[in-house]
C-alpha positions, 0 to 999 in steps of 0.5 A, a space after each residue: 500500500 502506498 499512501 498519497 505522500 509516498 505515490 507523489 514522491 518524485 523518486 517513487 520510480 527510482 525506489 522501487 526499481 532499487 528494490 526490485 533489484 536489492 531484493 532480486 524480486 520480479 517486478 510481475 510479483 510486485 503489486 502497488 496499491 493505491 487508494 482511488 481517491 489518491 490516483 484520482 488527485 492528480 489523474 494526469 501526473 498519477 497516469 505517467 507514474 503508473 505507466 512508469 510502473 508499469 514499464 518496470 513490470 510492476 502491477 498497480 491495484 487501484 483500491 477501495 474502488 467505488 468510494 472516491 470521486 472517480 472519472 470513467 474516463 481516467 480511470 479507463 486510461 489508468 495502467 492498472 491491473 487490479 482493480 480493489 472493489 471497497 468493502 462497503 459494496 461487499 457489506 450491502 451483500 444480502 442486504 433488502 435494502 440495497 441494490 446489488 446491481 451496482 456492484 455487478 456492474 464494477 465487477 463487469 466493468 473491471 472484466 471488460 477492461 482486462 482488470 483483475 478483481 479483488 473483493 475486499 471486506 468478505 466476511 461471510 459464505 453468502 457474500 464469498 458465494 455470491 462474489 464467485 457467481 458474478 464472476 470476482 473469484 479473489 475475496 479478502 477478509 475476515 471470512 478466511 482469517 484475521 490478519 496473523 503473524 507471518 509465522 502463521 501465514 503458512 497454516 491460513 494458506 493450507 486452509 484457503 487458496 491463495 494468489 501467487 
């Protein structure tokens, strides 16, 4: 996760490209994050730092998508890869009072775009259930585990399927 602060660093680039090369990590198995509102700040200086990322080989996750203020026209022009769907979307799962339709169109809008999905927020079977059946197979939340110490990451991966 990169807060605005450190998205807006003028040595951003040069910094993760260090990284890569000081932790011989490649590039495709690192994955930014950056908040929506945060790319959608400064939208035209956010697409040249992420086409640089890009170049690099780096993916970029647009997240808590849906909560900021958004242009479907930037955000068509963002080189991202990921695209995190906010947990208060996942919330109104099951709800009588709300309109999951909104939520099916992000999931086939992100489709129609080439971008992977995350569902952030899952807490339940109904919700992860209803996620697979529009078509958003990646869920985070508590419904798989609390977050946990990395010496117990090994048996929360044993239990759920991970991404790799």
């Amino acid at each position: 996760n990169l807060s605005a602060q450190q998205f807006e660093q003028k040595s951003l680039v040069y910094l993760v490209t260090r990284a890569l090369e000081e932790y011989r990590l490649p590039a495709e198995k690192l994955i930014l994050e950056i908040t929506e509102t945060t790319a959608m700040r400064y939208p035209l200086e956010s697409i040249k730092i992420l086409e640089e990322l890009k170049a690099l080989g780096v993916q970029v996750a647009i997240d808590d998508f849906g909560t900021g203020y958004s242009s479907l026209l930037y955000l068509q022009n963002m080189p991202a890869t990921e695209l995190k769907i906010d947990r208060a979307f996942i919330n109104s799962i099951g709800h009588k009072d709300t309109d999951p339709r909104l939520l099916a169109m992000i999931i086939e809008l992100a489709k129609n775009m080439n971008l992977n999905i995350v569902a952030e927020g899952v807490e339940s079977e109904e919700q992860q259930t209803y996620l697979v059946n529009l078509g958003c197979d990646v869920h985070q939340g508590y419904y798989f585990s609390r977050p946990v110490p990395p010496s117990e990451i090994t048996v929360v991966a044993n239990k759920y399927p991970v991404r790799a």
